[in-house]
Structure formats: C-alpha cells, structure tokens
C-alpha positions as CSV (number, residue, x, y, z in Angstrom):
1,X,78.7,-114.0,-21.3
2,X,75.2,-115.2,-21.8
3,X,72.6,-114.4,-18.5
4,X,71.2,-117.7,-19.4
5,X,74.2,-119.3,-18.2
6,X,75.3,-116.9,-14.8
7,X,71.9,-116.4,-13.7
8,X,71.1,-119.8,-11.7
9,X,74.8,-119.2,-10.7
10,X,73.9,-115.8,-8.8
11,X,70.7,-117.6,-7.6
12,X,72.6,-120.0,-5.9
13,X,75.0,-117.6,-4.4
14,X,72.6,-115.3,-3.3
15,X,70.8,-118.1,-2.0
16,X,73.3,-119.7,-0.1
17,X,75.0,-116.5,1.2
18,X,74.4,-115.7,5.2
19,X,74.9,-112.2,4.3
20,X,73.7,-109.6,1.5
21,X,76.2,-110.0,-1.3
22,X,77.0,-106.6,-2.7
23,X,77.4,-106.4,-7.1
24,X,81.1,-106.5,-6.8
25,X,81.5,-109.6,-5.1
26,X,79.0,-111.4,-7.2
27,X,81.3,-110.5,-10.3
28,X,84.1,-112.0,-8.3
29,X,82.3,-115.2,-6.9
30,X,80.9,-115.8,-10.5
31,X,84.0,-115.5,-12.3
32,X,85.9,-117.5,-9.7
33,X,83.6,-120.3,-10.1
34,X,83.5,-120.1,-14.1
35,X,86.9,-119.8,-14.4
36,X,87.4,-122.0,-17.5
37,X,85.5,-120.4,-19.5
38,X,87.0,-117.4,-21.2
39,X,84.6,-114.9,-21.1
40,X,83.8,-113.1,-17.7
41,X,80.9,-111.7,-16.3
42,X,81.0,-108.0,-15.7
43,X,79.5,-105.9,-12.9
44,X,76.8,-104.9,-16.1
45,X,76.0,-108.5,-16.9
46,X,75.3,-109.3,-12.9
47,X,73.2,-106.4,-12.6
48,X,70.9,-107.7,-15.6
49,X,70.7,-110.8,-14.3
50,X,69.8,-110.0,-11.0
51,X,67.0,-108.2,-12.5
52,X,66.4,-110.7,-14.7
53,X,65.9,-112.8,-11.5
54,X,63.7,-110.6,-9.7
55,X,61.4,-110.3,-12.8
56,X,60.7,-113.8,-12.5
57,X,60.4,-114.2,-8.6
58,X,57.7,-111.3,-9.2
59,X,55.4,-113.8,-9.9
60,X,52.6,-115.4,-7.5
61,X,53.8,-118.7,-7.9
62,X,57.3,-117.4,-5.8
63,X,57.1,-116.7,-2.2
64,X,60.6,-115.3,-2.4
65,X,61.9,-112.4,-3.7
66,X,65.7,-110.6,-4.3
67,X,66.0,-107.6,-2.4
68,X,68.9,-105.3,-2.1
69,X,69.7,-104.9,1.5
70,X,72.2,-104.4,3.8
71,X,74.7,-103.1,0.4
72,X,74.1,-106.9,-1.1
73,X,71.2,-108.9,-2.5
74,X,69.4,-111.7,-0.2
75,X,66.7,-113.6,-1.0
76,X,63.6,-112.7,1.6
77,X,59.9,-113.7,1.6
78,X,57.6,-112.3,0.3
79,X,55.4,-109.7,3.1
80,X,52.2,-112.1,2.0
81,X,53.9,-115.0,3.6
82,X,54.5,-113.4,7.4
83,X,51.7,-115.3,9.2
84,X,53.0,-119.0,7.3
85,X,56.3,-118.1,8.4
86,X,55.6,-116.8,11.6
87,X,54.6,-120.1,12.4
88,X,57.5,-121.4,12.5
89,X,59.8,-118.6,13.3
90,X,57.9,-116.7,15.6
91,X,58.8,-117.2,18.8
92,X,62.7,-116.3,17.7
93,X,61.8,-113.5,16.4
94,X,59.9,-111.8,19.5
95,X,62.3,-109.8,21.3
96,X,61.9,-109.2,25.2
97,X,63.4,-107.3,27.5
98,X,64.8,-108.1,30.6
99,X,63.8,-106.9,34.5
100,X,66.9,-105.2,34.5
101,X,65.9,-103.2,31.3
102,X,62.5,-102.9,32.4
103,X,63.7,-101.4,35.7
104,X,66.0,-99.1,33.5
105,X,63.6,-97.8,31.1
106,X,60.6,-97.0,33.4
107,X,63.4,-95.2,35.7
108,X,64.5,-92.9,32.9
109,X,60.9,-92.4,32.3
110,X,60.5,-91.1,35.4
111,X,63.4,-89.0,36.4
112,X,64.3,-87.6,32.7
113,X,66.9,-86.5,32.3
114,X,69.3,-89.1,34.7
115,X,72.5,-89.9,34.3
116,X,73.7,-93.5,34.4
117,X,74.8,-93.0,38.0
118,X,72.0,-91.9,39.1
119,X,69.7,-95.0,37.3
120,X,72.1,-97.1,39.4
121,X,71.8,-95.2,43.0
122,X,67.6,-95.3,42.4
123,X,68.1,-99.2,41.2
C-alpha cells in the first residue's frame, strides 16, 4: 500500500484518539477503514509512515509533534510551546493538595515512620 495514501489516515487517527494508539491497532483501524481496497497496510507500512509523519512535524513551522507514549502514538506540543499553552491550560494543570493531605504529609514528616493508625489518632 502506498504511505502516500495511509499516512493522513494515521494522522487523523492518532489525532483524534483520547488515548496513545499502539502499532497494532493502527494496522487494524487503517485497514478497517480502507477496507475496499485490496491491499492492506501492514504493521511495517504503519511504522514508516508514522515516521514519515514525524519527519515532517520536525519542522519549525509544526508546533506538534508524534510521540510514542503510554505503548501508542499521540500527538503532543512541542516543549517550545509550554508558556502559549499554559495560557490556556494552566490552571488545570496545577495540582493542589488538600488540608487533609497537607495535615497527612507534614504528620509523617514528623513522626517517620507512623502507621496509618497512628496519622489518624495524632489527626
């Protein structure tokens, strides 16, 4: 199968996916969707287009890039972009803690090693 013709297909479902999608399951989505045409894509083919792909998104003019994660790819931006996309996402992505695990941690701290009984007699 030509990459020219399966690699805006993997783009799209890499780019669409909530999750990383792992080689396998590319092969599977990719021939599921081209499946009138004859010739399928094998786990070979997908790997050199994904490549293919990240290549291209190598250059400055993406922000974007394909990166294997989580045993799949996903598209993520690029590290230059954190303070553009902090702007917008920042405030999800600051993660507090509570009193309760404030009161926790600065107990254990204190009294290493405690038991969860104890943590809850002191508290």
């Amino acid at each position: 199968m030509d990459l020219s013709l399966i690699i805006p297909h993997i783009e799209a479902l890499i780019f669409a996916s909530e999750k990383p999608l792992p080689n396998n399951e590319l092969v599977e989505l990719l021939n599921n969707a081209l499946g009138f045409i004859e010739d399928r894509a094998t786990a070979d083919q997908v790997e050199a287009a994904v490549n293919a792909i990240r290549e291209k998104d190598e250059s400055e003019f993406y922000s974007f890039e394909v990166v294997e994660s989580g045993g799949g790819f996903q598209f993520l931006t690029k590290k230059e972009y954190h303070n553009t996309i902090a702007q917008i996402n920042g405030d999800k992505f600051l993660k507090k803690l509570s009193v309760a695990s404030l009161e926790t941690l600065s107990i254990i701290a204190y009294k290493q090693p405690v038991t969860k009984s104890e943590i809850e007699i002191i508290r």
